[in-house]
C-alpha positions as CSV (number, residue, x, y, z in Angstrom):
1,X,81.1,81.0,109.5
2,X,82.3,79.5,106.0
3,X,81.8,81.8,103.0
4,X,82.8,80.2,99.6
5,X,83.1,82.4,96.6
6,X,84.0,81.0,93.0
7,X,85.9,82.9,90.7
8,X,86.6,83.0,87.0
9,X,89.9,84.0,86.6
10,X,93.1,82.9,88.7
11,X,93.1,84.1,92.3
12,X,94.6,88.0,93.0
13,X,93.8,87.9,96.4
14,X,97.2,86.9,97.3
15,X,98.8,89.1,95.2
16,X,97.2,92.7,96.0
17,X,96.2,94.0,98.9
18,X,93.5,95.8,97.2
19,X,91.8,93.0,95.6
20,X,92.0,91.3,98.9
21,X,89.9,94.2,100.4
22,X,87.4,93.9,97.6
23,X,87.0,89.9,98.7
24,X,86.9,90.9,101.9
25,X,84.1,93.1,101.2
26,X,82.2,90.3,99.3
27,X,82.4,88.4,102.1
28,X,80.8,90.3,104.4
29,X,78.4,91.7,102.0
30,X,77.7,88.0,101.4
31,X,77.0,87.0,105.0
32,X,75.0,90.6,105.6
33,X,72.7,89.2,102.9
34,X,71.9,85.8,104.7
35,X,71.0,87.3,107.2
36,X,70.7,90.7,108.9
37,X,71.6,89.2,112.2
38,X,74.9,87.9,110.7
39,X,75.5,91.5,110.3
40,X,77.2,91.7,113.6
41,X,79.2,89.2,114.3
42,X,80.4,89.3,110.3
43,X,81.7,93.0,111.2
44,X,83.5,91.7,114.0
45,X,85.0,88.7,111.9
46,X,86.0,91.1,109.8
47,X,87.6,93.8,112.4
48,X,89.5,90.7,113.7
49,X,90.9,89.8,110.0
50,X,91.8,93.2,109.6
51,X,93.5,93.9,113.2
52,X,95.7,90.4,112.3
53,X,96.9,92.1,109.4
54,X,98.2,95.1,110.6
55,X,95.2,97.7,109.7
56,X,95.4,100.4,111.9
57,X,92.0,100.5,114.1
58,X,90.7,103.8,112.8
59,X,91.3,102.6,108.7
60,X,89.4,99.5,109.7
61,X,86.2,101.5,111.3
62,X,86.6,103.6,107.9
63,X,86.5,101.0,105.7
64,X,84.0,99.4,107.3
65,X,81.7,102.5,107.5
66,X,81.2,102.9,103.8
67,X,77.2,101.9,102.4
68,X,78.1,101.0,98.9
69,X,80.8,99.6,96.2
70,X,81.5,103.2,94.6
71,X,82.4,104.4,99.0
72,X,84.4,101.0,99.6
73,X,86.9,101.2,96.2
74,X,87.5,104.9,97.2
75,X,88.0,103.6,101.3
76,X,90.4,100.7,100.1
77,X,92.5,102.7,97.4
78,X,92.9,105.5,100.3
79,X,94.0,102.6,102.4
80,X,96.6,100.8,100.5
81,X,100.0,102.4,99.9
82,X,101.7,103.2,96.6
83,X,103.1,100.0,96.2
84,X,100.1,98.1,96.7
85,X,98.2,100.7,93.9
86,X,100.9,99.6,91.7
87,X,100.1,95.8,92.3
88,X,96.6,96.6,91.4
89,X,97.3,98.3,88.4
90,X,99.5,95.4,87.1
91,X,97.9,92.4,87.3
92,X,96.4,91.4,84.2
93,X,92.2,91.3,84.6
94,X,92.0,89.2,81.9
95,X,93.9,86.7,83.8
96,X,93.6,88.0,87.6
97,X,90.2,87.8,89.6
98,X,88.4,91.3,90.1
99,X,87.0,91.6,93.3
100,X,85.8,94.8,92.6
101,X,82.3,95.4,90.7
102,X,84.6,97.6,88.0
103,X,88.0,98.8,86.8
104,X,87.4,102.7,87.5
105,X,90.9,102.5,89.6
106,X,92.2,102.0,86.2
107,X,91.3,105.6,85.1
108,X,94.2,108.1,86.0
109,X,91.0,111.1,86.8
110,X,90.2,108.6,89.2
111,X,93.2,107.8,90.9
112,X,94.1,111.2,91.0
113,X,91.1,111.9,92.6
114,X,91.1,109.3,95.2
115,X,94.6,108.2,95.9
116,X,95.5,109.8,99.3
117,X,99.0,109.7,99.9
C-alpha cells in the first residue's frame, strides 16, 4: 500500500516521535477512507510499523483504539516520554510540519492534564 502525503512546511517526522505518531495516524486515517475494507490490513500495517519500532504491544492496541483526533493527541502524548514531549514542544511550527489537526499540546492546562509520566 503507498500512501503519499504533501506537506507545507519542512518534514518533523524525523525529528519527533510525536509528530511521527500524528503521520502515522494520517496514514491510516487516509487508507480507512479509501476504503473500509483497507481498514484491516492498514491496522495491521500499522501494528507492524509500530512493533519495528519498539512500541510495546499494549501502547500500540491503545493507540490504535482511539475514534478521533482530540482521543489520538491525548494516546500519543501519554505514549512518548519526556524527552520526546520536549522535542515536540521545540520545533518551530512555523517551520516544522504539524501532523496534528492543532497545537493544544502547546497549552501547559493541557499537558498537565494529559502528560502521563
Amino acid at each position: 500500500m503507498n500512501i503519499k502525503h504533501s506537506i507545507e512546511r519542512q518534514e518533523s517526522e524525523e525529528l519527533s516521535k510525536f509528530q511521527a505518531l500524528g503521520l502515522l495516524y494520517h496514514m491510516l486515517v487516509s487508507a480507512i477512507q479509501l476504503s473500509q475494507e483497507l481498514g484491516r490490513s492498514t491496522i495491521n500495517v500499522a501494528q507492524g510499523i509500530f512493533g519495528g519500532e519498539g512500541w510495546a504491544s499494549e501502547v500500540v492496541d491503545r493507540l490504535l483504539a482511539t475514534q478521533n483526533w482530540e482521543e489520538r493527541m491525548r494516546a500519543a502524548w501519554a505514549a512518548v516520554d519526556n524527552k520526546a514531549r520536549e522535542v515536540a514542544l521545540r520545533l518551530d511550527y512555523n517551520l516544522f510540519q504539524n501532523y496534528w489537526p492543532n497545537q493544544d499540546f502547546y497549552n501547559s492546562r493541557w499537558v498537565v492534564l494529559h502528560c502521563i509520566d
